[in-house]
N, C-alpha and C positions, 0 to 999 in steps of 0.2 A: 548647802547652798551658800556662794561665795555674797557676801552685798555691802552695800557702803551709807557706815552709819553720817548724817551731816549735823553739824549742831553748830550752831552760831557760827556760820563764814568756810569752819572746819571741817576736816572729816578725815576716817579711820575705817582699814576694812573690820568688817565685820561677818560674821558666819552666825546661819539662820541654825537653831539648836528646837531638839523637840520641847515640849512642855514637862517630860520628866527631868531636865538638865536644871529649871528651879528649883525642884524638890534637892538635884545634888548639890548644889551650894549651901556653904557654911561660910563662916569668918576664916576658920583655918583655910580654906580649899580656892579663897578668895585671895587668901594670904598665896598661895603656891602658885594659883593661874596670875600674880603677877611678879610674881618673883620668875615665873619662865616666857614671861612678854621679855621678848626682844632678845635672850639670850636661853639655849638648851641647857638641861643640867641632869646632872645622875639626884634620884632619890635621896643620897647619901648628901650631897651638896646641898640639897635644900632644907632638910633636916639640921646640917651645922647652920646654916643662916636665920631659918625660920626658930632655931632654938626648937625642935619638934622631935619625940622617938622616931628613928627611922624608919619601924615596922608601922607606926603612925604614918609617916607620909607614904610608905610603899601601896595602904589602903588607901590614902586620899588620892593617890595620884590613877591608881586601877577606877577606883570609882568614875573620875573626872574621864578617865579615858573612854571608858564605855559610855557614855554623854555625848563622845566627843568634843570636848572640850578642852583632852590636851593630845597630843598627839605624839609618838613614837619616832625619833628621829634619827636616831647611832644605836649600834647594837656593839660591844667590846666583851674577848676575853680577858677577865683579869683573875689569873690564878685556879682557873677550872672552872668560874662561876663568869656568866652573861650578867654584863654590867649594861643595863638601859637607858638610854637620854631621851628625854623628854622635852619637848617645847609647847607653850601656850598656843592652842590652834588657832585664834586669830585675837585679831587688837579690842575686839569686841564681840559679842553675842547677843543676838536677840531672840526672840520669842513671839511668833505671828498668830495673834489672836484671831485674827479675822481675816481670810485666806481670801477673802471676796472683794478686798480693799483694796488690793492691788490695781498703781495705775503706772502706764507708760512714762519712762522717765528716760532723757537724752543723757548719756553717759559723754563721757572722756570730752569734759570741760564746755564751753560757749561754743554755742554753733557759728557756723558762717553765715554774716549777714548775706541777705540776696544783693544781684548788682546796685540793683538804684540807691540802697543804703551804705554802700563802702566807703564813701565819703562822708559819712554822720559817726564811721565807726574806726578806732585807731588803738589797735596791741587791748583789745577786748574793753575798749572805753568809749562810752557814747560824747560824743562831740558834738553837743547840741542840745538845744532845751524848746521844750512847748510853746507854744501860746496860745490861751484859751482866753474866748470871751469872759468881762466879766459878768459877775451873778447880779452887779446891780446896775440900772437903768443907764446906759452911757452911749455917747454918740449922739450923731444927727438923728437915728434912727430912736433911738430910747429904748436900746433893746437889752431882755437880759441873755447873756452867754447862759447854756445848762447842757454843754456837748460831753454827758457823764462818756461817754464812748470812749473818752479819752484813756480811760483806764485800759482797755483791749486793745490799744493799740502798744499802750505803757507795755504792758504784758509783753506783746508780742516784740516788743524791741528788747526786751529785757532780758530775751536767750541771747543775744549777741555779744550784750559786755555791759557794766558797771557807769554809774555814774554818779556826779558829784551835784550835793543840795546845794540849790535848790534848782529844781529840774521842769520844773515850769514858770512863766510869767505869767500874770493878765493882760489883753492889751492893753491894758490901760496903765501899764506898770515898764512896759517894754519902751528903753528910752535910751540915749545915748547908746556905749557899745554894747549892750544887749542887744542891737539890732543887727549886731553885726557875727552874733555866733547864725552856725547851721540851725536851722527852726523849723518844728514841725507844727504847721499855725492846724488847727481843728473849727470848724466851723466858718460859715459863707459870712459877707462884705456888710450884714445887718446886724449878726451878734458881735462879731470879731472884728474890730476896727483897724487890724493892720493889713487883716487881710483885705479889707477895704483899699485902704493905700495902695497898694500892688495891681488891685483886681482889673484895671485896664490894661497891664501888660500882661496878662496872662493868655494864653493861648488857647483857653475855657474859661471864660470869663462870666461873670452874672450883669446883667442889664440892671442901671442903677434905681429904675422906677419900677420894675414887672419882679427885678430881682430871675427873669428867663435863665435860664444856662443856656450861652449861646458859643458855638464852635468858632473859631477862626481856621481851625484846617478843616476843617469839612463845608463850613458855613450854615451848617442844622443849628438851629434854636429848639431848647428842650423845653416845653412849658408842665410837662409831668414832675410830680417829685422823683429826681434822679440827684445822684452823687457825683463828686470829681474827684480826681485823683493825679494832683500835677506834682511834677518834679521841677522847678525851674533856678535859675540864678538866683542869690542874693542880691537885688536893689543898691542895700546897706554895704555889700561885700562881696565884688565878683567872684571872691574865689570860695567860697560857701556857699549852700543852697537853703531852697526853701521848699518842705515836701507841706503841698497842701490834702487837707482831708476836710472834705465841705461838703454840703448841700444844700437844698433850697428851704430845709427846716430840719429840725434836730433828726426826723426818722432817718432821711435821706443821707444826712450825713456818716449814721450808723451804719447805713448801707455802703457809703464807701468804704468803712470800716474792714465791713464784710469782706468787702472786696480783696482788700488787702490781705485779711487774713487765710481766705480761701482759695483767691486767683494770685498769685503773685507773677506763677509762672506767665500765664498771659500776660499781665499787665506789662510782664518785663519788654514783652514782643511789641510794645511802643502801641502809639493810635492807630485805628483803621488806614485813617489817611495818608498820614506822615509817619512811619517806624521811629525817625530820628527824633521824635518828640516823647515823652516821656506824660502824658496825658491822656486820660480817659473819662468817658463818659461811661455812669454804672446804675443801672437799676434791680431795686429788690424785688422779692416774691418771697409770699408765705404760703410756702407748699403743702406742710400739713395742717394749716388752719387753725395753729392755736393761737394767732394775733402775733408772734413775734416773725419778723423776715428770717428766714433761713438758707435762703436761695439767688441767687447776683448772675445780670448776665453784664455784660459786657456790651457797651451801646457802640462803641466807638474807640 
C-alpha cells in the first residue's frame, strides 16, 4: 500500500510494510535501502560502494526483497549469468500498529475554497484575519468576548490555504489599516465592538437595546437564540469583505458555526428573500440529547 509520509511542511511517499519488515532491518540493510533510494543498482555495485562481500549483499538485498522493501527493476545477460537491478521500493516505510486509526485525509494538495470565500483566498493564501471579542470587560456594554468557536471555523478555513501571523485581532486591538484587510469578525454588537460599528448596515442586523436579530429582507425579528451568517462589504475598504459569524449569545453564535460547517451548500443559494444577498438567519438543535447542538436549519 502506496502512502504519504508528512513531517514538518514536508513529505515523501511512502509504502505500508508488514511488521516482519522490522525484524529485516539491520545497519547494513539500512546502509543498501539507501544507497538504492533514487538510483537502481546491481548487487555487485553496491558491494564496491557499501565496501561489503558481495555474497554479503546478494543475502541483504533477497532478504529486503521478500519484506518488500526493495524491489526488482532490470534483468541483463552478462556472459551466461542474469545480472539484477535493484531499487529502494519507496522514499519511506511504515508500519501500522493500529489498523483502527485510520481517518479520512484530502489528498493532492488545498481544497477549493466554496464561492463566498474566493475573495478571502489568493494562490492557496488566506487574505484576511479574525476578529474576536476581547476576554476582558470592554465597550459600552462591559462585555467579555469567549467566541472559543472560533477555532472550527480556523479549522475549516484552513483546508483552503496558509496564512501569515498573526491571524487574528481583538477588537479592541483592530485600528488603522487593520481595518482595512478582509475580516472574519466572530461574535454579535455586545461582545465584539466592531461588529458593533458595522451592525446598522447590515442586512441582519441586532436591535441595540433587546440585542433581537431582526431582517431587513424579510422584515422577521428573531427574539429566539438564532445565529447569522453575513457576507457583506468592507466599511473600511470596498474592495474587501467582511464574513460575519454571530449570535445573540455564545451558543448561538456556535450555531452559525455549524452552519457553516455543515450547510454551506445552501447558504451559497443566498437568503429566502433576496438570493443576491449573502445572509442568513440559522438555528440549532440537539438531536440526540447530549447537550451539545448538532443539528442547523436554516431560517431564512
Amino acid at each position: 500500500m502506496e502512502a504519504r509520509l508528512i513531517v514538518g511542511g514536508k513529505s515523501v511517499t511512502a509504502a505500508v510494510v508488514g511488521e516482519n519488515a522490522l525484524g529485516t532491518l539491520s545497519a547494513d540493510r539500512v546502509r543498501i535501502l539507501r544507497a538504492l533510494s533514487g538510483e537502481a543498482k546491481y548487487p555487485a555495485q553496491l558491494a564496491r560502494e557499501l565496501k561489503l562481500q558481495v555474497q554479503t549483499v546478494y543475502y541483504h538485498v533477497r532478504m529486503l526483497a521478500q519484506e518488500g522493501l526493495v524491489k526488482l527493476v532490470e534483468r541483463e545477460e552478462k556472459g551466461g549469468a542474469t545480472a539484477k537491478k535493484f531499487a529502494c521500493a519507496a522514499d519511506a516505510f511504515a508500519v501500522v500498529v493500529n489498523d483502527k486509526a485510520w481517518k479520512a485525509f484530502a489528498s493532492g494538495g488545498r481544497s477549493t475554497p466554496p464561492t463566498f470565500l474566493k475573495g478571502f483566498f489568493s494562490d492557496g493564501y488566506f487574505d484576511g484575519k479574525f476578529v474576536l471579542g476581547s476576554p476582558d470587560p470592554h465597550g459600552k456594554y462591559r462585555a467579555r468576548g469567549s467566541e472559543l468557536c472560533a477555532v472550527e471555523i480556523a479549522m475549516l478555513l484552513g483546508r483552503f490555504g496558509a496564512f501569515d501571523y498573526p491571524l487574528y485581532y481583538l477588537d479592541t486591538e483592530l485600528r488603522g489599516e487593520a481595518r482595512r484587510n478582509n475580516l472574519v469578525a466572530i461574535g454579535g454588537p455586545k461582545v465584539n465592538s466592531f461588529v458593533g460599528e458595522i451592525n446598522s448596515s447590515l442586512p441582519i442586523y441586532f436591535e441595540e437595546k433587546t440585542f433581537t436579530i431582526r431582517s431587513k429582507l424579510s422584515g422577521k425579528a428573531y427574539e429566539e437564540n438564532v445565529g447569522v451568517i453575513e457576507l457583506v462589504e468592507n466599511p473600511f475598504n470596498k474592495s474587501k469583505r467582511v464574513l460575519l459569524v454571530a449570535g445573540t449569545n455564545q451558543s448561538s453564535t456556535r450555531v452559525a458555526v455549524l452552519a457553516l460547517l455543515k450547510e454551506r451548500a445552501k447558504l451559497e443559494k443566498g437568503n429566502h428573500f433576496d438570493s443576491s444577498s449573502f445572509a442568513s438567519v440559522v438555528q440549532g438543535f440537539d438531536e440526540d440529547g447530549d447537550g451539545i447542538v448538532d443539528a442547523v436549519e436554516i431560517l431564512e
